[in-house]
mmJSON file of the N, C-alpha and C atoms, coordinates in Angstrom:
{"data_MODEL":{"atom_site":{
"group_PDB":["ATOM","ATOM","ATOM","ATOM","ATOM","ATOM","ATOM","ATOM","ATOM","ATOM","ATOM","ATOM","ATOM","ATOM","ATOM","ATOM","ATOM","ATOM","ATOM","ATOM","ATOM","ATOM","ATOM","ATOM","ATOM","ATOM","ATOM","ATOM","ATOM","ATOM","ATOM","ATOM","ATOM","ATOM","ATOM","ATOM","ATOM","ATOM","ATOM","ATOM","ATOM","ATOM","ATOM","ATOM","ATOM","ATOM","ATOM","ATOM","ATOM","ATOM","ATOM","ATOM","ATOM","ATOM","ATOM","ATOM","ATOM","ATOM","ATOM","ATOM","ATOM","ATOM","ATOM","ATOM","ATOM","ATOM","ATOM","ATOM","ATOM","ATOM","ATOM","ATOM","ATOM","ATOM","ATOM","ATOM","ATOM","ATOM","ATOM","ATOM","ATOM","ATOM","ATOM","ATOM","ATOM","ATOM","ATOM","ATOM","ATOM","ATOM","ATOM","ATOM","ATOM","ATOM","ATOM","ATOM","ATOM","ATOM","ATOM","ATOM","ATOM","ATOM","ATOM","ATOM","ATOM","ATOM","ATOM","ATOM","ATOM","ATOM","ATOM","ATOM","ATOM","ATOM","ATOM","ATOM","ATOM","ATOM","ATOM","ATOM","ATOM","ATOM","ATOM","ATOM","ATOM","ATOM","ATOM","ATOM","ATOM","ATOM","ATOM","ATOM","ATOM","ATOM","ATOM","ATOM","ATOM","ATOM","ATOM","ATOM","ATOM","ATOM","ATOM","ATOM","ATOM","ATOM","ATOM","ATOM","ATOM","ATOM","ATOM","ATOM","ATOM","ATOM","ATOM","ATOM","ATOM","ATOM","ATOM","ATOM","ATOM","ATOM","ATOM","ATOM","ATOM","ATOM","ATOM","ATOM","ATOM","ATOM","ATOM"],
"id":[1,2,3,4,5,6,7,8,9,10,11,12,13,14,15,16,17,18,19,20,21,22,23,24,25,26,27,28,29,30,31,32,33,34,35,36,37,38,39,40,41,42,43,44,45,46,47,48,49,50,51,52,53,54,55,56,57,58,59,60,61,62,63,64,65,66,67,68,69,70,71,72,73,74,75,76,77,78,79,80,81,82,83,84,85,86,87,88,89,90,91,92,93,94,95,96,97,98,99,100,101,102,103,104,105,106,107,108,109,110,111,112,113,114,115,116,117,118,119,120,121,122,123,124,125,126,127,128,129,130,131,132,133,134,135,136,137,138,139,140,141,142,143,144,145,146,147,148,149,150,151,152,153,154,155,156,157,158,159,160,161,162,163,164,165,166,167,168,169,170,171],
"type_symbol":["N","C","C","N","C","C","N","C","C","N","C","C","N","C","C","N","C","C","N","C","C","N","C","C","N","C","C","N","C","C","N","C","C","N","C","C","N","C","C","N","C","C","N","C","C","N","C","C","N","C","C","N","C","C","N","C","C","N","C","C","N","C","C","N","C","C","N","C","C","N","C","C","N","C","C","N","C","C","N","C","C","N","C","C","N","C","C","N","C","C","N","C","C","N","C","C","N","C","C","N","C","C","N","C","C","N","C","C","N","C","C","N","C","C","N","C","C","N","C","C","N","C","C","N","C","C","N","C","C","N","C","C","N","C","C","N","C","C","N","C","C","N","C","C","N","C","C","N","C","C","N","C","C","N","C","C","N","C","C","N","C","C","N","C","C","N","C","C","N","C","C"],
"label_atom_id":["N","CA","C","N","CA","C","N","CA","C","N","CA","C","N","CA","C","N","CA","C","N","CA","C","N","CA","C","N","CA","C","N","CA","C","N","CA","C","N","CA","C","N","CA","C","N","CA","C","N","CA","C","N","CA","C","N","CA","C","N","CA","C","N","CA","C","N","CA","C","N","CA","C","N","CA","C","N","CA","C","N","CA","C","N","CA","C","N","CA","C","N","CA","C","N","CA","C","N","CA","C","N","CA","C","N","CA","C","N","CA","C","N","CA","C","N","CA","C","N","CA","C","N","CA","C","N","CA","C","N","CA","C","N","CA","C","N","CA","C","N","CA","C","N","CA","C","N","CA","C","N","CA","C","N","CA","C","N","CA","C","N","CA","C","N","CA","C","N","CA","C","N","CA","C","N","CA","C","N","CA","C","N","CA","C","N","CA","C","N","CA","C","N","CA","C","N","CA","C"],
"label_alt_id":[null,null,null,null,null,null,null,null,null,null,null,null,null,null,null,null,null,null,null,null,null,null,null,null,null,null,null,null,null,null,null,null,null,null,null,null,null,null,null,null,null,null,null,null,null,null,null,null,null,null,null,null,null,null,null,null,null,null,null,null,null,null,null,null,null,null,null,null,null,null,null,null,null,null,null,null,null,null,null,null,null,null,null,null,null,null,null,null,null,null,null,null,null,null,null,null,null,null,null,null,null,null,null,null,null,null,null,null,null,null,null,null,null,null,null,null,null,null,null,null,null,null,null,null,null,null,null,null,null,null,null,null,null,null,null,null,null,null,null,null,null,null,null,null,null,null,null,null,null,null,null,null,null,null,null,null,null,null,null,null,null,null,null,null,null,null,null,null,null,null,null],
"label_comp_id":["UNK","UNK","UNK","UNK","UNK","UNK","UNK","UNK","UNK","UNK","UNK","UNK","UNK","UNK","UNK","UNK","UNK","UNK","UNK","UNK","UNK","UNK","UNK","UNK","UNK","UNK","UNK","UNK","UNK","UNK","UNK","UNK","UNK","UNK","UNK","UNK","UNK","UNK","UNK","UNK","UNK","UNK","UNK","UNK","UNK","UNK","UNK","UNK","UNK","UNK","UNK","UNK","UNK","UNK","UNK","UNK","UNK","UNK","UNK","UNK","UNK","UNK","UNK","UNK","UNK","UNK","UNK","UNK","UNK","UNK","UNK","UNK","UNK","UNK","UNK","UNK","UNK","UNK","UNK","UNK","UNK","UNK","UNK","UNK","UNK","UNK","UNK","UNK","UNK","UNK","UNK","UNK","UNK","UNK","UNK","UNK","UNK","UNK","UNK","UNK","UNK","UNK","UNK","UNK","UNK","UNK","UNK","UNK","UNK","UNK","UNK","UNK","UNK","UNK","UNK","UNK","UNK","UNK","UNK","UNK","UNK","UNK","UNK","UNK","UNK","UNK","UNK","UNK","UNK","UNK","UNK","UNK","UNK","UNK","UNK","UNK","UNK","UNK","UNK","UNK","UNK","UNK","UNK","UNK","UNK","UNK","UNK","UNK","UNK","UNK","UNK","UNK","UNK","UNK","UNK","UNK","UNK","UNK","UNK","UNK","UNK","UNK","UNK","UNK","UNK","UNK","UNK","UNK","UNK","UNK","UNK"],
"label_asym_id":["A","A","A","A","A","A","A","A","A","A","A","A","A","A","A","A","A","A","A","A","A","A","A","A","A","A","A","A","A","A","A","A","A","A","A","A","A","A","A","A","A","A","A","A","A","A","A","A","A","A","A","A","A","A","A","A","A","A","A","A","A","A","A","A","A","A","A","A","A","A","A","A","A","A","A","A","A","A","A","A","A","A","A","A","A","A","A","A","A","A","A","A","A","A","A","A","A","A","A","A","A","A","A","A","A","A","A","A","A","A","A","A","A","A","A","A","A","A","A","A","A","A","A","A","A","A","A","A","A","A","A","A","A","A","A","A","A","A","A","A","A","A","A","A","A","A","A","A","A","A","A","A","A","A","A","A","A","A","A","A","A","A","A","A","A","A","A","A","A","A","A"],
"label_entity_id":["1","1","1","1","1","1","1","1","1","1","1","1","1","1","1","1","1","1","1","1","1","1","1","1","1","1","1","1","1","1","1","1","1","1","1","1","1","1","1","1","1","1","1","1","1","1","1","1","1","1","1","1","1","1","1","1","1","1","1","1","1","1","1","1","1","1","1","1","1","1","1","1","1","1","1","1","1","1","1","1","1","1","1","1","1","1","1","1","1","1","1","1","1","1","1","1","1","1","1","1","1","1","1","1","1","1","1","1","1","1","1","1","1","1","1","1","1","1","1","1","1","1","1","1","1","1","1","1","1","1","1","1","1","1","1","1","1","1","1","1","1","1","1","1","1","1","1","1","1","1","1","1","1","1","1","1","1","1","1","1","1","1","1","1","1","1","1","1","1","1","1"],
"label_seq_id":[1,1,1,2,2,2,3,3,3,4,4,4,5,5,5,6,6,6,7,7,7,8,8,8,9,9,9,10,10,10,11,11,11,12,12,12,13,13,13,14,14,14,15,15,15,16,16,16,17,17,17,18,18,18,19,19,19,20,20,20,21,21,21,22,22,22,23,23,23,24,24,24,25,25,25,26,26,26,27,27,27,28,28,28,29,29,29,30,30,30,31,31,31,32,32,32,33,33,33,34,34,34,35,35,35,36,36,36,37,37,37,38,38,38,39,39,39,40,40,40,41,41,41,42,42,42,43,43,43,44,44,44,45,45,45,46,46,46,47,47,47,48,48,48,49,49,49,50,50,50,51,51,51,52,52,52,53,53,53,54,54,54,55,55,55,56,56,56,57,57,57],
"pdbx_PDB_ins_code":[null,null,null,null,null,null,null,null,null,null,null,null,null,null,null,null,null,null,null,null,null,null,null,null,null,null,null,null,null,null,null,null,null,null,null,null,null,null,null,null,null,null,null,null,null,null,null,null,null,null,null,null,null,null,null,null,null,null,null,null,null,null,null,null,null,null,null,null,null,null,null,null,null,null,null,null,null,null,null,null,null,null,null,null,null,null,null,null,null,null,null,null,null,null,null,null,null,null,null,null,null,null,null,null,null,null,null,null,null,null,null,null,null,null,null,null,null,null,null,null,null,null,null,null,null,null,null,null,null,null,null,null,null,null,null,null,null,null,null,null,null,null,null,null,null,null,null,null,null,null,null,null,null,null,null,null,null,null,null,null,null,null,null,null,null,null,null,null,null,null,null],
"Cartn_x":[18.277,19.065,18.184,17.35,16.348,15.454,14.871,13.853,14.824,13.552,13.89,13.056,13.864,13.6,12.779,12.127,11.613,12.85,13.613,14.908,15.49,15.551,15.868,15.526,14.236,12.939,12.969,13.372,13.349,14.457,16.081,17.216,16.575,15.958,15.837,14.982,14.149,13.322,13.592,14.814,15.628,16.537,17.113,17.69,17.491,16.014,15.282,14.782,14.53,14.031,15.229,16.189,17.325,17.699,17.814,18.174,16.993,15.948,14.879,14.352,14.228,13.595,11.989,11.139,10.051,8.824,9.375,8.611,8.154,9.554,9.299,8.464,8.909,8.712,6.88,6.168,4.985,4.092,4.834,4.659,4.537,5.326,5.365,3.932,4.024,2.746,1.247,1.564,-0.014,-0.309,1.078,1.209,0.808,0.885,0.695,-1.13,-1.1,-2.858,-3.144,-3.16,-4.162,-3.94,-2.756,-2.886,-3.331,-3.435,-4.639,-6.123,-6.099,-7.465,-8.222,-7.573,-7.533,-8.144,-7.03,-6.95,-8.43,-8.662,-10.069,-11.638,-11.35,-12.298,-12.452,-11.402,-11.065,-11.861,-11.42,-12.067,-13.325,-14.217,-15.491,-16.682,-15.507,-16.422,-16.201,-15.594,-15.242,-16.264,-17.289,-18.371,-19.194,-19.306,-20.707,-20.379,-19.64,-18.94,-18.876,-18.875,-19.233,-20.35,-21.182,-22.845,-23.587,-22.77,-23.11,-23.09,-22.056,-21.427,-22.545,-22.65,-23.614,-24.971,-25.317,-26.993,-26.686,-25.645,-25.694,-25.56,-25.503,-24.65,-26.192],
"Cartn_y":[-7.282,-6.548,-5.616,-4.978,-3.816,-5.075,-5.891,-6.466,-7.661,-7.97,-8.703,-10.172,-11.256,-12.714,-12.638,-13.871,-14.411,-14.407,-15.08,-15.238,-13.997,-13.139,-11.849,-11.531,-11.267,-11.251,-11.744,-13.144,-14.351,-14.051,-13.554,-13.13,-11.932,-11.103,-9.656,-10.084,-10.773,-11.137,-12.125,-12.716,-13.654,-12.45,-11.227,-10.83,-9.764,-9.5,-8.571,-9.236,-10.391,-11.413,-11.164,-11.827,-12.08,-10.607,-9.83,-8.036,-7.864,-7.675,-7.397,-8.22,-9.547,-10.623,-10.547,-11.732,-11.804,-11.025,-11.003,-10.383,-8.855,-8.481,-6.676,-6.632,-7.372,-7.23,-7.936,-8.526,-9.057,-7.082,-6.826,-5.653,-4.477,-4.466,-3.366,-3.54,-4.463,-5.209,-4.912,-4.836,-4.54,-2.945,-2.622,-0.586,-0.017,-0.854,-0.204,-0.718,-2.004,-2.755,-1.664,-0.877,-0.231,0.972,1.917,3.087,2.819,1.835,1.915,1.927,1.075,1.284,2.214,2.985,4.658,5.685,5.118,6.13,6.123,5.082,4.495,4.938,4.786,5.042,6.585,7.401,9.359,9.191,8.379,8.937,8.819,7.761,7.555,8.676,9.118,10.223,11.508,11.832,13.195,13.374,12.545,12.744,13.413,12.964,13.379,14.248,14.777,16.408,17.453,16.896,18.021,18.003,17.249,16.869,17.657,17.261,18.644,20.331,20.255,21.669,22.197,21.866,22.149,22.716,21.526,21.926,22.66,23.4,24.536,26.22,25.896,27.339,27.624],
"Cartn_z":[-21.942,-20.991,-20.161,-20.716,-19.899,-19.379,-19.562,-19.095,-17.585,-16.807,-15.541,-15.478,-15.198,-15.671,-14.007,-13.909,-12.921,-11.891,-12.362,-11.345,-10.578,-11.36,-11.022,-9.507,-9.688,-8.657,-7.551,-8.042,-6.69,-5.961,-6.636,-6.497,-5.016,-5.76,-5.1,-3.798,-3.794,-2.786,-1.669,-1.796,-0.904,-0.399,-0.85,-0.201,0.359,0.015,1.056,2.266,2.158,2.996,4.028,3.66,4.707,5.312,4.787,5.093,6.427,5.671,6.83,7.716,7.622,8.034,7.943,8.032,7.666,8.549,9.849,11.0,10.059,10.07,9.878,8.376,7.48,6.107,6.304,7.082,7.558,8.373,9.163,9.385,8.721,7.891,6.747,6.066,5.171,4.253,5.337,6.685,7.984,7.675,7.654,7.416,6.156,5.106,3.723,3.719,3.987,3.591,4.589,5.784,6.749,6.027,5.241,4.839,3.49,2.706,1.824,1.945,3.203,3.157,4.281,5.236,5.411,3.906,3.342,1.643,1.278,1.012,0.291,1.421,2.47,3.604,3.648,3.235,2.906,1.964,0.964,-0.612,-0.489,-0.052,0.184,0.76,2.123,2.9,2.184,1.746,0.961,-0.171,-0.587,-1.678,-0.695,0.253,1.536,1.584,2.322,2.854,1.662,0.734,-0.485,-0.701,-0.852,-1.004,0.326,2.074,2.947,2.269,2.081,1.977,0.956,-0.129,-1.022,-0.859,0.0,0.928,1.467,2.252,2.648,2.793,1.118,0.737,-0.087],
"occupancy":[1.0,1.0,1.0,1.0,1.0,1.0,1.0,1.0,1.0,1.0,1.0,1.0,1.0,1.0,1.0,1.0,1.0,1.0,1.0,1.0,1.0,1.0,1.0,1.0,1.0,1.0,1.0,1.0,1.0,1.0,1.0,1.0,1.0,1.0,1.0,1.0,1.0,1.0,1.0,1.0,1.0,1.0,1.0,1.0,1.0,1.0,1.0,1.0,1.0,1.0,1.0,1.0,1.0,1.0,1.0,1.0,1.0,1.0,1.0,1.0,1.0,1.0,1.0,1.0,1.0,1.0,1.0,1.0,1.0,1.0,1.0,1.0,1.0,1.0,1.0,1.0,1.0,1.0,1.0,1.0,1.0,1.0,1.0,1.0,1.0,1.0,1.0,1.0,1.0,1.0,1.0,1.0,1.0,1.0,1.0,1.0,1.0,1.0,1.0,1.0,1.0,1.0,1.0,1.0,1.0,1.0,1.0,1.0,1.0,1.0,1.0,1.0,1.0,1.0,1.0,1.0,1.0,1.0,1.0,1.0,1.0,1.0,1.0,1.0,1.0,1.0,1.0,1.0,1.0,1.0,1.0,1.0,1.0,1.0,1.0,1.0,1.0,1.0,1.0,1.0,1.0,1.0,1.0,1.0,1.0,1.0,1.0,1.0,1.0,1.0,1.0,1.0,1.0,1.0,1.0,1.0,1.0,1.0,1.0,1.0,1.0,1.0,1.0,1.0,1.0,1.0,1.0,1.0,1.0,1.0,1.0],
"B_iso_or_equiv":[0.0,0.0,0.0,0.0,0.0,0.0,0.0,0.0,0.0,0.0,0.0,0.0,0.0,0.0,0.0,0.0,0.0,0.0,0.0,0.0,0.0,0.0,0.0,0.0,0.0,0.0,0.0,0.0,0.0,0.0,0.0,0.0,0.0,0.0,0.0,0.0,0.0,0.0,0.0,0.0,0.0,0.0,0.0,0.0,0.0,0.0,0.0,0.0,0.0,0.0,0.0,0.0,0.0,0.0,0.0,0.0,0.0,0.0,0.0,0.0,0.0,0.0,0.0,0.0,0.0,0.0,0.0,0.0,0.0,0.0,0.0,0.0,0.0,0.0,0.0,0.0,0.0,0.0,0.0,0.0,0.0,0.0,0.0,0.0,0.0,0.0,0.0,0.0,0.0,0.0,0.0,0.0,0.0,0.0,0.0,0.0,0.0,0.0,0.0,0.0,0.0,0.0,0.0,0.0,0.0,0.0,0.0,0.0,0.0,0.0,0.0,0.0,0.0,0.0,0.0,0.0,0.0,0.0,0.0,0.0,0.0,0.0,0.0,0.0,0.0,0.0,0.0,0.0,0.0,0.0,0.0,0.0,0.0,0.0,0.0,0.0,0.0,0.0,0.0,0.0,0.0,0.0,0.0,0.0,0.0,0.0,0.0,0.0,0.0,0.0,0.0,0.0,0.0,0.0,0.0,0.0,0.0,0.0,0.0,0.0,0.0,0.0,0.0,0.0,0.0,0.0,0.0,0.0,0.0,0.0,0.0],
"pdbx_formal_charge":[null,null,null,null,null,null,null,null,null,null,null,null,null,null,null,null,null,null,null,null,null,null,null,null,null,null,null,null,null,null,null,null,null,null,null,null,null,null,null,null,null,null,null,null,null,null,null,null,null,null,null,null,null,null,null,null,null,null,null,null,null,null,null,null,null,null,null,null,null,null,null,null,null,null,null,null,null,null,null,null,null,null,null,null,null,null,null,null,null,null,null,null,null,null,null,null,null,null,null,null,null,null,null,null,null,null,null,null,null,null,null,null,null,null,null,null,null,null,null,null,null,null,null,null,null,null,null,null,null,null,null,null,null,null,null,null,null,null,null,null,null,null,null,null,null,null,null,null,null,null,null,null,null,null,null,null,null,null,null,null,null,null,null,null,null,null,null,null,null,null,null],
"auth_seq_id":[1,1,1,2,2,2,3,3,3,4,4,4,5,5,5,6,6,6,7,7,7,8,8,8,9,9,9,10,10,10,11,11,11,12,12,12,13,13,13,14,14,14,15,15,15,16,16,16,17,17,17,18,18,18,19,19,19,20,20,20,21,21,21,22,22,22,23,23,23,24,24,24,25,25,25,26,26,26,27,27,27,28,28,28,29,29,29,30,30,30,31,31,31,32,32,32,33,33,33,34,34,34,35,35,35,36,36,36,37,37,37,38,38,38,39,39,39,40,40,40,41,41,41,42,42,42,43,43,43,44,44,44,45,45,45,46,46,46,47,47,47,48,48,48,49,49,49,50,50,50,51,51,51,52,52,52,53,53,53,54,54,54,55,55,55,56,56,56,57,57,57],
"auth_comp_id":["UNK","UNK","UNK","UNK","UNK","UNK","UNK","UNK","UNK","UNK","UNK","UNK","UNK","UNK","UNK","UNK","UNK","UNK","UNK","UNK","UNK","UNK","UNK","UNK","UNK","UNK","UNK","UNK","UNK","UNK","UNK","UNK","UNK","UNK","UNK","UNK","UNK","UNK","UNK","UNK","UNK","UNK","UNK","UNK","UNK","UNK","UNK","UNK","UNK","UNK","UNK","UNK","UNK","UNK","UNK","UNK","UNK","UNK","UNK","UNK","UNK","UNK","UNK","UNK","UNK","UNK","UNK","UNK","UNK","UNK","UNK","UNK","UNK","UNK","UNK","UNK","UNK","UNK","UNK","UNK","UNK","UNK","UNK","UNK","UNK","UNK","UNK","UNK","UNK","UNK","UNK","UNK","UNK","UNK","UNK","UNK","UNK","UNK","UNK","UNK","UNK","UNK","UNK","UNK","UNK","UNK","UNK","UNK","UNK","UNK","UNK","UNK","UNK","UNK","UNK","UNK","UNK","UNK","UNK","UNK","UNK","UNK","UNK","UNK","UNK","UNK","UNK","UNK","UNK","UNK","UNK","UNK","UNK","UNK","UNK","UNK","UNK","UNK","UNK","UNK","UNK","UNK","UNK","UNK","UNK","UNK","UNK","UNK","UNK","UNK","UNK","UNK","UNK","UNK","UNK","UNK","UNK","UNK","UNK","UNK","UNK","UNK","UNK","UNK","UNK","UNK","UNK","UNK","UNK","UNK","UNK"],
"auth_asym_id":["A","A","A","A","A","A","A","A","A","A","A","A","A","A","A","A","A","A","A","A","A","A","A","A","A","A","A","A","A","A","A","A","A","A","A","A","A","A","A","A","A","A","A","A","A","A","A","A","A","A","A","A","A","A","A","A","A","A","A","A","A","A","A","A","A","A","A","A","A","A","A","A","A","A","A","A","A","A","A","A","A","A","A","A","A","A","A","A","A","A","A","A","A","A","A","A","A","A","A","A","A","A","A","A","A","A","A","A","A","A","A","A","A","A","A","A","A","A","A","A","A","A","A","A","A","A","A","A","A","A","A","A","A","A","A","A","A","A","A","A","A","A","A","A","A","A","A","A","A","A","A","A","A","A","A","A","A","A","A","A","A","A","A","A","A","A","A","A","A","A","A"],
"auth_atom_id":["N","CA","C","N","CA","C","N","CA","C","N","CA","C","N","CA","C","N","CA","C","N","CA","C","N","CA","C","N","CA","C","N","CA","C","N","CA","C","N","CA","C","N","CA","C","N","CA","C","N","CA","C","N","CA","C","N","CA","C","N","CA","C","N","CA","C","N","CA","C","N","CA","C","N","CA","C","N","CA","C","N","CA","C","N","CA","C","N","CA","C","N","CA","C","N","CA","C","N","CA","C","N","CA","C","N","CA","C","N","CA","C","N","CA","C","N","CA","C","N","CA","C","N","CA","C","N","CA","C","N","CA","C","N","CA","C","N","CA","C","N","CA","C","N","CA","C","N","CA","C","N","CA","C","N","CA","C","N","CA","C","N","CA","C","N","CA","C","N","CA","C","N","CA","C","N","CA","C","N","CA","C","N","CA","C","N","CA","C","N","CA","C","N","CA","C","N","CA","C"],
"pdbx_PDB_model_num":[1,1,1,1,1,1,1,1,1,1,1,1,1,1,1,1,1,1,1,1,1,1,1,1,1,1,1,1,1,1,1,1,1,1,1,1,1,1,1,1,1,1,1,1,1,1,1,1,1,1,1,1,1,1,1,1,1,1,1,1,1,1,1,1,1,1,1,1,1,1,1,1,1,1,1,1,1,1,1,1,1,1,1,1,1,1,1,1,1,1,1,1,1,1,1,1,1,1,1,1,1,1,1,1,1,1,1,1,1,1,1,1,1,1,1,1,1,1,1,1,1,1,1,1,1,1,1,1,1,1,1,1,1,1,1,1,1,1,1,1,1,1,1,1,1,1,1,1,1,1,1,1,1,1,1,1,1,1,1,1,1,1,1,1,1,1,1,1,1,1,1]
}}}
């Protein structure tokens, strides 16, 4: 009862499909992959900028 079958899923995902259509739900998935990897491109430079800051105090 707590747990969710494959079907479930497929259930939920046909009717997000049809709700949103594939265009927007293709769009969404462009918005999240570019603000992850924003996220990851922050996390990267933020070692430097402390490694600046350092040398300069």
């Amino acid at each position: 009862m707590g747990s969710f079958s494959i079907w479930h899923w497929m259930i939920v995902l046909a009717v997000v499909t049809m709700i949103f259509g594939t265009k927007r739900l293709r769009n969404l998935g462009g918005d999240v992959g570019g603000a992850v990897k924003s996220f990851k491109e922050a996390m990267n430079e933020q070692p430097a900028a402390i490694e600046d800051q350092s040398k300069n105090v």
